[in-house]
C-alpha positions in Angstrom: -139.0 -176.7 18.3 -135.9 -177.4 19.7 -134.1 -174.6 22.3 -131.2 -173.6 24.1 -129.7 -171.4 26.7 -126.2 -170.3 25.0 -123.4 -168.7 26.6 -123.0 -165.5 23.8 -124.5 -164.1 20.8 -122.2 -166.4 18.8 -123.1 -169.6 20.1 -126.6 -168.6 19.6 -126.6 -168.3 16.0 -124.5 -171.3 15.2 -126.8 -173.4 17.0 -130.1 -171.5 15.1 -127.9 -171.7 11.5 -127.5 -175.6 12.3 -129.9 -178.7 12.3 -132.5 -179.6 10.0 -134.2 -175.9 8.4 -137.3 -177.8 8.7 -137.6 -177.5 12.4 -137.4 -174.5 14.2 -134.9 -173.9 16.3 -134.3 -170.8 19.4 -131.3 -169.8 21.8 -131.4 -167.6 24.5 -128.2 -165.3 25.7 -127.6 -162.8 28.6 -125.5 -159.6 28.3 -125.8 -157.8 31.5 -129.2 -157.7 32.6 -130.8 -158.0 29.3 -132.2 -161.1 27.7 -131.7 -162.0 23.5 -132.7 -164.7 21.5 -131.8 -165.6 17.9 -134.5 -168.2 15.8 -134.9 -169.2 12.9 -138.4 -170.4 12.0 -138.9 -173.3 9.0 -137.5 -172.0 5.4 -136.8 -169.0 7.0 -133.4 -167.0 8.0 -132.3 -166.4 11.3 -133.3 -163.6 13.5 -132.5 -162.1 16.8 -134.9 -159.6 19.1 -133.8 -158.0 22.3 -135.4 -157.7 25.8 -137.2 -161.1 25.5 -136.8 -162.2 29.6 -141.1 -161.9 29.6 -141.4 -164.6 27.1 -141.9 -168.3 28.3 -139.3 -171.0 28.3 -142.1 -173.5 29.2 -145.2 -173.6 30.7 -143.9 -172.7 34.1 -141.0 -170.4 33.5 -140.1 -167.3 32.2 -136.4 -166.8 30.1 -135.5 -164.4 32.5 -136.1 -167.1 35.2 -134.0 -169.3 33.4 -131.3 -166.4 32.6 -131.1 -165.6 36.1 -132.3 -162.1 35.6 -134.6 -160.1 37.9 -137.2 -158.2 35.8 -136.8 -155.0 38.4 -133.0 -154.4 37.1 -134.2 -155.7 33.8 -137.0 -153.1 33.4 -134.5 -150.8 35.2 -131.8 -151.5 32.8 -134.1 -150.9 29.2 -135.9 -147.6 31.1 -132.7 -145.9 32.3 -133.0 -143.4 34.6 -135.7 -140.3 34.3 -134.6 -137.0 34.9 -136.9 -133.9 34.8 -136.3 -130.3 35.7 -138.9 -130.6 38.9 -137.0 -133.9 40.4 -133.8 -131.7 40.3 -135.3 -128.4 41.6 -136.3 -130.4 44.6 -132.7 -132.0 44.9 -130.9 -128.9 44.9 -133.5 -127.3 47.5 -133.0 -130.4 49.5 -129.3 -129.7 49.2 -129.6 -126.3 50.6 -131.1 -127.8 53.6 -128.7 -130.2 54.4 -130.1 -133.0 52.6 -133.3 -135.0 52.3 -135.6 -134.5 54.9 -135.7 -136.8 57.6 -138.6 -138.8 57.9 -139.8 -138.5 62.0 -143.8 -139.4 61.9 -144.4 -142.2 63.3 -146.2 -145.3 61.6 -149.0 -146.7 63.2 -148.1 -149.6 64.7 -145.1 -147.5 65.7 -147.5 -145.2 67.2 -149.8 -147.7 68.9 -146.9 -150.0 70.4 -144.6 -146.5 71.8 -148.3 -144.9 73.4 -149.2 -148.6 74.9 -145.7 -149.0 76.4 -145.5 -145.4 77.8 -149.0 -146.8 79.8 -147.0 -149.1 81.7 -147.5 -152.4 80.0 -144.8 -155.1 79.3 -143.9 -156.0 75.2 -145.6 -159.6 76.2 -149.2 -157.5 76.9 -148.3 -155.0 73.9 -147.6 -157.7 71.5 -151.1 -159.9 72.5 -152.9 -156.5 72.0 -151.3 -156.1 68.6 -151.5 -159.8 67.7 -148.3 -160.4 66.9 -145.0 -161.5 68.2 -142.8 -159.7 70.5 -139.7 -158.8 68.2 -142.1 -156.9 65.9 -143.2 -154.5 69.1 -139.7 -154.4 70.2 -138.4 -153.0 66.8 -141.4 -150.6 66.5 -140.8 -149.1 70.1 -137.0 -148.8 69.3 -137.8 -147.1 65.8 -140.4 -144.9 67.7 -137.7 -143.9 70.6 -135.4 -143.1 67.8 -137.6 -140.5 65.8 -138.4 -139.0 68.7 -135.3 -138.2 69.3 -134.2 -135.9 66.5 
């Protein structure tokens, strides 16, 4: 089998409708987010599928890989957006309000890291008692301080 990445749809089927029609031949293309290949198997006549960035260039990589595609926008791309009547109930409730709601509970560690500081004790102790660094605690008594806040 012998196969290529092409620059367009053109160059794809040139390079299947060349070379020997006893060997089968496959090129890949990108338009947008989307992966296409054209192939044309032994004695048979070219043919071209869509959204083919899951199949495998080679044991280790994928043709989106290769393509440079992520398969989040890819997926995101051939789904589209969903839109139902309860999603935009909500929205224009939200809207009425002022907006979406802002999020003020605490996380956890946010929780555990603002309680420990208000004790008295320094990031250095909070972040041993955590097990982690001190930038983490800093950030999570910052974030804490800020919801508190509104």
């Amino acid at each position: 089998m012998r196969q290529i990445i092409a620059k367009d749809r053109a160059e794809a089927k040139k390079f299947c409708e060349g070379g020997r029609r006893d060997v089968q031949r496959a090129a890949f293309w990108k338009e947008g987010s989307r992966a296409f290949r054209f192939e044309r198997l032994p004695g048979c006549e070219p043919t071209w599928q869509e959204d083919v960035g899951g199949l495998w260039w080679d044991a280790k990589t994928t043709v989106a890989e290769i393509l440079g595609i992520n398969p989040t926008s890819a997926a995101a791309a051939a789904l589209g957006s969903v839109r139902t009547e309860k999603k935009s109930a909500a929205s224009r409730e939200n809207g009425k309000k002022g907006g979406r709601p802002a999020v003020t509970a605490l996380t956890p560690y946010q929780q555990q890291a603002y309680d420990l500081r208000q004790a008295g004790h320094t990031i250095a102790e909070i972040a041993e008692i955590m097990g982690t660094t001190r930038e983490p605690v800093r950030q999570w008594i910052a974030a804490a301080e800020r919801k508190l806040k509104k």
